[in-house]
C-alpha positions as CSV (number, residue, x, y, z in Angstrom):
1,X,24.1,14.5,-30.1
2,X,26.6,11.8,-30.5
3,X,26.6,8.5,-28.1
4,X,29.9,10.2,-26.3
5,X,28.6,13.5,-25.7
6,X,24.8,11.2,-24.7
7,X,27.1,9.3,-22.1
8,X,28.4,12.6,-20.6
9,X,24.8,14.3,-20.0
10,X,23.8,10.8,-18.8
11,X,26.6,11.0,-16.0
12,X,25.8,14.4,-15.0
13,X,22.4,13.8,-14.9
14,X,22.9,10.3,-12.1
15,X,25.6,12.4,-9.9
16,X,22.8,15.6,-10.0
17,X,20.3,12.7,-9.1
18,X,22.2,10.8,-6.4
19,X,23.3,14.6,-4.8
20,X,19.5,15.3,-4.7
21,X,18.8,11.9,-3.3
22,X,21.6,12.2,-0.5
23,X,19.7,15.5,0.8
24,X,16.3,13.9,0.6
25,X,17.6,10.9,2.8
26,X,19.6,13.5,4.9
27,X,16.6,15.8,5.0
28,X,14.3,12.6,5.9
29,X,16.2,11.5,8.9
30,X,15.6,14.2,10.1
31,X,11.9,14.5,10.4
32,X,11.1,11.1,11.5
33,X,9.7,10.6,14.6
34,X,11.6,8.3,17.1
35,X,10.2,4.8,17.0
36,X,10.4,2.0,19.4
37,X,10.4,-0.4,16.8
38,X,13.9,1.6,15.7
39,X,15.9,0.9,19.2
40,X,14.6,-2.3,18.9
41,X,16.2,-3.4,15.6
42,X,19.2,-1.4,16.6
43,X,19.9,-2.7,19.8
44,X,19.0,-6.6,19.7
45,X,21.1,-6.0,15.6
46,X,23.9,-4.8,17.3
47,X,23.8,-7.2,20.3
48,X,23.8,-9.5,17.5
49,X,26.8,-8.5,15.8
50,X,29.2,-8.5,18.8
51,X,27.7,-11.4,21.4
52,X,25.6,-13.5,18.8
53,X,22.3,-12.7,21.5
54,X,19.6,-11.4,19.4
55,X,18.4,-9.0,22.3
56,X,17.2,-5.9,22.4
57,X,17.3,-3.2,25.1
58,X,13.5,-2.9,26.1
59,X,10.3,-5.0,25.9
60,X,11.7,-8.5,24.9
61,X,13.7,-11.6,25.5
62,X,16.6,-12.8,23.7
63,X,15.8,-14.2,20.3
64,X,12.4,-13.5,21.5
65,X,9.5,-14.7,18.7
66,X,8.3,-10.9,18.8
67,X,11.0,-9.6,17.0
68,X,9.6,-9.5,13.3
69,X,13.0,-7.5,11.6
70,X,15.9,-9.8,11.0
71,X,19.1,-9.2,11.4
72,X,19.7,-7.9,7.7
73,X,17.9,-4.7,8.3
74,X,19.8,-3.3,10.5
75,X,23.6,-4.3,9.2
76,X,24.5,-0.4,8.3
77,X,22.3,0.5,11.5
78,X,24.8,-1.2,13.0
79,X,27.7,0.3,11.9
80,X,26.7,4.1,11.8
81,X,25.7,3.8,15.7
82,X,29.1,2.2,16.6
83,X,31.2,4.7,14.6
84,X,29.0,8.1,15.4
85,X,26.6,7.2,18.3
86,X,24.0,9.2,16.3
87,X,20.8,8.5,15.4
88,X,21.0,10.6,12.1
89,X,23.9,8.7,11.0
90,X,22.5,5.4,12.1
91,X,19.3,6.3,9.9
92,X,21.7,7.1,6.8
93,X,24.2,4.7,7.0
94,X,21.3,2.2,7.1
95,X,19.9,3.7,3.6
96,X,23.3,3.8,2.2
97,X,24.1,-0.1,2.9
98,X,20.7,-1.2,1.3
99,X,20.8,0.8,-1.7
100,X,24.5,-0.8,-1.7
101,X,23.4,-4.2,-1.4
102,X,20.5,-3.7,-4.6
103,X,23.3,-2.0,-6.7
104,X,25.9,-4.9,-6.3
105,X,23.4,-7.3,-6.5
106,X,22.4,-5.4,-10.4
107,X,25.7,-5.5,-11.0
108,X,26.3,-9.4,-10.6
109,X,22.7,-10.1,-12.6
110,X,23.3,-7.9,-15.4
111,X,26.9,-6.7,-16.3
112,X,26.9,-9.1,-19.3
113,X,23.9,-7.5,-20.3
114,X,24.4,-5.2,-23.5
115,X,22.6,-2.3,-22.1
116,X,24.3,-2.6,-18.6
117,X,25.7,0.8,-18.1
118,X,27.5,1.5,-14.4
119,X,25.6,4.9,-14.1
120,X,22.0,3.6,-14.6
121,X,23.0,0.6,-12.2
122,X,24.3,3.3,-9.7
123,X,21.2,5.9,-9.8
124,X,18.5,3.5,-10.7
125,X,19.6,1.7,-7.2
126,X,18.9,4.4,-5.3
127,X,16.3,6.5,-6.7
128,X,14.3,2.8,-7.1
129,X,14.0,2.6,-3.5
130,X,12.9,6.6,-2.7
131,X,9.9,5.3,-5.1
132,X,8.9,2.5,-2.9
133,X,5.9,4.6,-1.0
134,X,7.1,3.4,2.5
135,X,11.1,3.8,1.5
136,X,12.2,5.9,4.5
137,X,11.6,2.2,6.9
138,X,14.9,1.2,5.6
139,X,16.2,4.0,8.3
140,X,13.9,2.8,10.9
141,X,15.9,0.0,10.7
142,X,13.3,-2.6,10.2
143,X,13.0,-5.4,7.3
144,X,10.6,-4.7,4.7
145,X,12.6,-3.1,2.0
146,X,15.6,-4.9,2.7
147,X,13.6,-8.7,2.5
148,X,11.6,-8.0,-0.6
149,X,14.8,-6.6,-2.4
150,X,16.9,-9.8,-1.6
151,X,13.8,-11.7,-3.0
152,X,13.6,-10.0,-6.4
153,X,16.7,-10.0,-7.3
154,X,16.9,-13.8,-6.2
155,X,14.4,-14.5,-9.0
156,X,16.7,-13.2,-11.5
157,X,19.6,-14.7,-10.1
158,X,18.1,-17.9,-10.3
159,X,18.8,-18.7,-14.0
160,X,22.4,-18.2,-13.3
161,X,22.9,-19.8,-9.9
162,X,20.3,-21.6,-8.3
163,X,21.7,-22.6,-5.0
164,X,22.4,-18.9,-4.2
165,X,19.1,-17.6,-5.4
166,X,17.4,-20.4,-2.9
167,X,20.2,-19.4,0.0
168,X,19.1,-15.2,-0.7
169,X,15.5,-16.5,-0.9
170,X,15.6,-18.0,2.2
171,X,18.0,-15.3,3.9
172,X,14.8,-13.2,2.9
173,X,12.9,-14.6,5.0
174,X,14.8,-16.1,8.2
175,X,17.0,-12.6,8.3
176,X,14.6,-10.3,7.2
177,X,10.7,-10.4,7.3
178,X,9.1,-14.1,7.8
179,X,6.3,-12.6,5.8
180,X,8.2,-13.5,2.8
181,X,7.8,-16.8,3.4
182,X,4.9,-16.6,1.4
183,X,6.2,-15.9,-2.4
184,X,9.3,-17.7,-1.7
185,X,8.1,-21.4,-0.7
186,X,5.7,-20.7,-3.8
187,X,8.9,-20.3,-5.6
188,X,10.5,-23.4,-4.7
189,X,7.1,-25.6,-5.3
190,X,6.9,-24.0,-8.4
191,X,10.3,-25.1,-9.3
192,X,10.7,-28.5,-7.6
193,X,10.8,-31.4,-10.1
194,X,9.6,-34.5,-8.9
195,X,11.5,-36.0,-12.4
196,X,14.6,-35.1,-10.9
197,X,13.7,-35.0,-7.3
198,X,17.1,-35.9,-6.2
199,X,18.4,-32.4,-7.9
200,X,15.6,-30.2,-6.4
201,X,15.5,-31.9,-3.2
202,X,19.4,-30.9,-3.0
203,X,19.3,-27.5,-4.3
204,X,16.1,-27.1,-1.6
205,X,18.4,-27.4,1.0
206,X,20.6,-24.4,0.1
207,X,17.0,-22.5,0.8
208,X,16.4,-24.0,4.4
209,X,20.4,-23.6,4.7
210,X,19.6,-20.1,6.6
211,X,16.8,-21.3,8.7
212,X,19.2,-23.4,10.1
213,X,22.1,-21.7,11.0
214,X,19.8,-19.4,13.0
215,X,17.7,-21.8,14.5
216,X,20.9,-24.1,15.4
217,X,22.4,-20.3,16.7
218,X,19.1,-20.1,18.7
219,X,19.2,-23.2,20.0
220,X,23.2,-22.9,21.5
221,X,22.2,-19.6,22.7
222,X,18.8,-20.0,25.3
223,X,18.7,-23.4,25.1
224,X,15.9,-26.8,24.9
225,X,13.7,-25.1,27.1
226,X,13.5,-21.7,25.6
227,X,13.9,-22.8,22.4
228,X,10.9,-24.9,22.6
229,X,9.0,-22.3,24.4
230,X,10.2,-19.6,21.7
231,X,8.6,-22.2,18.8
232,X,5.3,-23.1,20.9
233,X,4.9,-19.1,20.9
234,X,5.9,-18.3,17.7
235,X,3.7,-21.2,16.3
236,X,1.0,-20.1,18.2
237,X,1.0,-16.6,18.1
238,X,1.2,-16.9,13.9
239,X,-2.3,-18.8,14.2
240,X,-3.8,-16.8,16.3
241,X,-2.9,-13.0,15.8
242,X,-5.6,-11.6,14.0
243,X,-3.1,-9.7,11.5
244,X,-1.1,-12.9,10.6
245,X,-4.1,-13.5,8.0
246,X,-4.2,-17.2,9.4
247,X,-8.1,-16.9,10.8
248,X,-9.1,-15.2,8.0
249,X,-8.2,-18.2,5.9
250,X,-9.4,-20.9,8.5
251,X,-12.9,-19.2,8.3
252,X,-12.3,-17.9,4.9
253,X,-15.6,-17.0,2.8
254,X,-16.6,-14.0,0.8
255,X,-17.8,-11.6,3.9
256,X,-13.8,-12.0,5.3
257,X,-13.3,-10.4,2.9
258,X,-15.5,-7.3,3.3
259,X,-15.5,-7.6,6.8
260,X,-11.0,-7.3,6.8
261,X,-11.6,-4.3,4.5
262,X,-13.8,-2.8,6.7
263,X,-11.3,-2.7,9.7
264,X,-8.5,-1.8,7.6
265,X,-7.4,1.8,7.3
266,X,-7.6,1.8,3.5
267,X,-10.8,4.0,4.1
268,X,-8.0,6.4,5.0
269,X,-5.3,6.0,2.2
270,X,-5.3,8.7,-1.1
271,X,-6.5,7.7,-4.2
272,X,-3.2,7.4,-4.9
273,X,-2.0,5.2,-2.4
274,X,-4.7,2.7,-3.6
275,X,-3.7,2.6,-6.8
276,X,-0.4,2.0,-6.1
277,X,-0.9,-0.7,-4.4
278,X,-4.0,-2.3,-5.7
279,X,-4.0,-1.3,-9.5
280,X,-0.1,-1.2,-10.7
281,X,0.6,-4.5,-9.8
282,X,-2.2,-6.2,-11.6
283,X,-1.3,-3.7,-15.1
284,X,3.0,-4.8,-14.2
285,X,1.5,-8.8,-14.6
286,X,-0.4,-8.1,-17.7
287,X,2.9,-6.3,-19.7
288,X,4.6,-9.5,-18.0
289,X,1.9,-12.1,-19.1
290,X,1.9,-10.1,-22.9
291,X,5.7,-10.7,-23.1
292,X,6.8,-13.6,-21.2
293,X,8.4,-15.5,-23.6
294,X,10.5,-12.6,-24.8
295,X,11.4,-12.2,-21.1
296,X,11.9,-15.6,-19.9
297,X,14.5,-15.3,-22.9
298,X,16.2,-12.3,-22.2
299,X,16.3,-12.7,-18.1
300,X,15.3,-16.4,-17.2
301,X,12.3,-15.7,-15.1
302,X,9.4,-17.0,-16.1
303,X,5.9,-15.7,-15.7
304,X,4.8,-17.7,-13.5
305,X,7.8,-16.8,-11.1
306,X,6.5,-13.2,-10.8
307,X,3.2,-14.2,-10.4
308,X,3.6,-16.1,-7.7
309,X,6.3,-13.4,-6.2
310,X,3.4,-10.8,-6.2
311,X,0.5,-12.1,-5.8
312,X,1.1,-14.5,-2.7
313,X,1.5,-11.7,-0.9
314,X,-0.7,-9.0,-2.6
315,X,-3.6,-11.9,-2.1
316,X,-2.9,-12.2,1.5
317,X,-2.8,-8.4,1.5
318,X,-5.8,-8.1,0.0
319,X,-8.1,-10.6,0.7
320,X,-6.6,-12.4,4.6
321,X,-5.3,-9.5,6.6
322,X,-7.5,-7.3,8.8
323,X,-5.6,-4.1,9.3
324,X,-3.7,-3.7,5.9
325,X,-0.8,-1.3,6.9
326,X,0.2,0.4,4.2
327,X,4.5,-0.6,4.8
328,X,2.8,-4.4,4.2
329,X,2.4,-4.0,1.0
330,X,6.0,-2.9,0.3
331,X,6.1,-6.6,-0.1
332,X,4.1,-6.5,-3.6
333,X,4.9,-3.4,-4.4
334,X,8.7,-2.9,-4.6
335,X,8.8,-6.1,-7.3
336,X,6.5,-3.9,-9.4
337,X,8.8,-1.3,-9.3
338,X,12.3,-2.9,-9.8
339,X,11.5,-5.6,-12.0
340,X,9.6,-2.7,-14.6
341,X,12.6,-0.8,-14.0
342,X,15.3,-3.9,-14.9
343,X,12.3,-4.6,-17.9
344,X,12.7,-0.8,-19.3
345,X,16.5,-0.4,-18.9
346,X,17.9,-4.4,-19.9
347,X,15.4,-5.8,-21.9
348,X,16.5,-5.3,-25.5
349,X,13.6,-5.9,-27.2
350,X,10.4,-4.6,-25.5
351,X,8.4,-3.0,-27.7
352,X,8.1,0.5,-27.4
353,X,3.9,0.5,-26.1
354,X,5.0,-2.0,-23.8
355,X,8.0,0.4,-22.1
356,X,5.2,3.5,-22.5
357,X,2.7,1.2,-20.0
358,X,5.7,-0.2,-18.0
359,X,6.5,4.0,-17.2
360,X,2.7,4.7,-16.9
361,X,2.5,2.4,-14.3
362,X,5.9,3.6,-12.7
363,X,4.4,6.9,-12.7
364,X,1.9,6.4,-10.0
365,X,5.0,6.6,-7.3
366,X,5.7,9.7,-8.4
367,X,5.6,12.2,-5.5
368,X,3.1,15.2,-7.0
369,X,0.1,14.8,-9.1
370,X,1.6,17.6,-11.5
371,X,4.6,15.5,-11.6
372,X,2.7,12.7,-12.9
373,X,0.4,14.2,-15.2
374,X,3.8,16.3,-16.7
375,X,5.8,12.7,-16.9
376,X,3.1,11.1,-18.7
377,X,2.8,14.0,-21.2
378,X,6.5,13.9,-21.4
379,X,6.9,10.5,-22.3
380,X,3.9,10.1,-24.6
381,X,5.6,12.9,-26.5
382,X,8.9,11.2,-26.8
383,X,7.5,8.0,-27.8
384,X,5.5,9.7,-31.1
385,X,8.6,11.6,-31.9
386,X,10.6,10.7,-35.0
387,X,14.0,8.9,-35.2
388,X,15.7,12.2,-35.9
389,X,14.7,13.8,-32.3
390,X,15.6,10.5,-30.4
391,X,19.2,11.1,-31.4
392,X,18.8,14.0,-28.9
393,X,17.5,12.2,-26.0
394,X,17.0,8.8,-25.2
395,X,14.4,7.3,-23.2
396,X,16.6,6.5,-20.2
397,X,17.6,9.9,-20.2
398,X,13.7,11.5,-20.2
399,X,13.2,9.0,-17.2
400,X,15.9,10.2,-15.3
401,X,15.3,14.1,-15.7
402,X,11.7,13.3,-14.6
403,X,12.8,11.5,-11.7
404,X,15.3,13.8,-10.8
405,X,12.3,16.3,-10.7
406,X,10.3,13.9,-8.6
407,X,13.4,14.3,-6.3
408,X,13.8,18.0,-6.3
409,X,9.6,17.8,-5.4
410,X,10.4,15.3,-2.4
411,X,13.4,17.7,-1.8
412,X,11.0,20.6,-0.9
413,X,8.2,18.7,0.9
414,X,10.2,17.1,3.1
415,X,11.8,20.5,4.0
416,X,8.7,21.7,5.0
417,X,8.1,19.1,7.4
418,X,8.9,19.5,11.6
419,X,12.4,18.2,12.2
420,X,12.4,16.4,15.8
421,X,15.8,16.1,18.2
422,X,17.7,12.9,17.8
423,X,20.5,13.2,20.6
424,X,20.7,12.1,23.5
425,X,22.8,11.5,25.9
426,X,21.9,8.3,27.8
427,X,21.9,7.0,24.4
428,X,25.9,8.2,23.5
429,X,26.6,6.7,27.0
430,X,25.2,3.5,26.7
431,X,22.5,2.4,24.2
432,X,20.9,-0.2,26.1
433,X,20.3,1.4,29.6
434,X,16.7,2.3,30.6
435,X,17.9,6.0,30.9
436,X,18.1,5.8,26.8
437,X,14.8,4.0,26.5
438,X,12.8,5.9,28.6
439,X,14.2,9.2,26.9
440,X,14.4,7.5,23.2
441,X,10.5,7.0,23.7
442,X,9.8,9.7,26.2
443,X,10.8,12.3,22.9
444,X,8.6,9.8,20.3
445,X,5.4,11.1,22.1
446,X,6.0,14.7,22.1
């Protein structure tokens, strides 16, 4: 098969892919239950966007120290509801503007790449995120996707322009979850210079830059009073709160952590889901560790970069928290799925055993065990065929038929699912009346 006709199947193979993904999101928005943590994000996000009050309809003040999804997970939120008043549309707009956002954001990291190719950059966007076990929140509207995606792709950005990677880092946090406070201020410790601490001091400011625009926004909006009230609980409650994993590391010792894994509802996950999110990311940092220098070279990001990106949080995951809810550990987990995906489709020269483990390890998100076991066949194959049969296929191109199945599976379990009504009224009428929340929430416990 020559590299033309190899670029043709390649094409039809993404636009089969992102059709399939488009009814799995459509199918998905679907069955999701209405959530109050949705009409939160929506209304105080679009209360945002056209009076500058961060204020949602029920349960909370404006800029109110509860509210734990910034502004940046609800931006196509925002626009669907304005332009349809429908919660479907809401739910898909919101999917479409993230997976948006990471595509754009491959683009400006790797289009001088020699391997960059539009397609992959197109359906590896998407179809990264359906992998993320917890993918659909991005249509509830809330900010864990959204934060850990800005943050990843910050660490590649870095080597090219480090006072937008620090502004994106810190956007991750101040717009989207303040969890990832964590890996990011171990970022910029990690990098700070005290030989050139004039330089570092500077280029730290671009990171608090966001924190203070929406602080300083805070403070014109409620106030000295309610701003210092808002800080005094917001201070307070992140000590205190059991599930902030501050206690647990003020009375740290070796029964926390057996104790916080006892209350957690890991007891409950599949096998699956803890291997996902205990085992992959620890096998991602040893293909890492084994071929740093080749990929410090290639991308600029440095080992100990993604170390610190996963495991701050996958330590305060594992070892702090009480309840460990499985959408937390999005926060580990999506770097182990796009940076092995950016590894396996820009790094120009990974070893072969090294992309076999990288895909191994991808595998584990797949949606079916069948799937899996078939993918992992699949790929072994490939890799012990002989230069003759890899003129046929590539290795990109065995990846994306597999996925593609994975899609077609998702495709057919999420039709089996119960489908719940999304319109109402009050809602079309006027989004933030009590008549919408009480039936909004009324429906979410049918």
């Amino acid at each position: 098969m020559t590299e033309t006709n190899t670029s043709r199947v390649v094409s039809l193979f993404t636009i089969l892919g992102l059709l399939i993904s488009f009814q799995v999101v459509l199918n998905t928005s679907y069955t999701l239950k209405p959530w109050e943590d949705e009409l939160i994000s929506l209304t105080s996000s679009t209360n945002f966007f056209k009076n500058l009050d961060f204020l949602p309809s029920n349960s909370y003040e404006n800029y109110s120290y509860g509210l734990t999804s910034g502004i940046l997970s609800a931006v196509g939120g925002v626009i669907g509801w304005n332009l349809t008043q429908s919660f479907i549309v809401t739910r898909i707009v919101n999917f479409v503007y993230i997976c948006l956002l990471q595509f754009l954001m491959a683009i400006y990291i790797f289009k001088d790449n020699k391997k960059f190719n539009i397609n992959y950059a197109l359906f590896f966007s998407v179809v990264s995120i359906l992998l993320v076990p917890w993918w659909f929140s991005t249509m509830y509207l809330i900010a864990e996707v959204v934060s850990t995606l800005i943050f990843v792709n910050a660490l590649f950005i870095f080597d090219k322009n480090k006072k937008l990677s620090l502004f994106f880092m810190g956007s991750s946090v101040i717009f989207g979850k303040f969890l990832m406070i964590i890996p990011s201020i171990l970022f910029l410790i990690s990098k700070f210079k005290l030989s050139s601490f004039k330089k570092s001091f500077f280029n730290s400011l671009f990171y608090l830059m966001p924190f203070l625009s929406w602080y300083f926004l805070m403070y014109l909006k409620i106030g000295t009073e309610e701003f210092s009230s808002y800080l005094n609980n917001f201070f307070g409650t992140l000590i205190n709160r059991e599930d902030s994993g501050v206690q647990s590391a003020l009375n740290f010792s070796i029964n926390t952590i057996y104790e916080n894994l006892q209350k957690s509802e890991v007891s409950q996950w599949t096998t699956a889901s803890v291997i996902r999110a205990a085992l992959t990311p620890l096998v991602f940092l040893f293909v890492y560790f084994k071929n740093r220098l080749l990929f410090y070279r290639e991308f600029g990001v440095s080992f100990t970069s993604v170390l610190l990106g996963i495991m701050g949080t996958y330590t305060w995951f594992w070892v702090l928290t009480p309840f460990k809810y499985i959408r937390q550990s999005t926060h580990f987990v999506l770097i182990v799925i796009f940076i092995s995906l950016y590894l396996f489709l820009f790094s120009n020269r990974l070893s072969k055993s090294y992309k076999y483990l990288l895909l191994v390890n991808i595998s584990f998100f797949l949606s079916d065990l069948s799937i899996v076991i078939a993918f992992n066949i699949g790929i072994l194959l490939y890799f012990i065929f002989n230069k003759k049969q890899k003129l046929i296929f590539n290795s990109e191109l065995v990846l994306i038929i597999f996925l593609i199945i994975n899609l077609i599976n998702m495709n057919l379990e999420t039709a089996e699912k119960d489908k719940f009504n999304l319109e109402f009224y009050s809602c079309e009428v006027d989004l933030f009346s009590e008549e919408c929340t009480k039936d909004y929430l009324l429906d979410s416990y049918k």
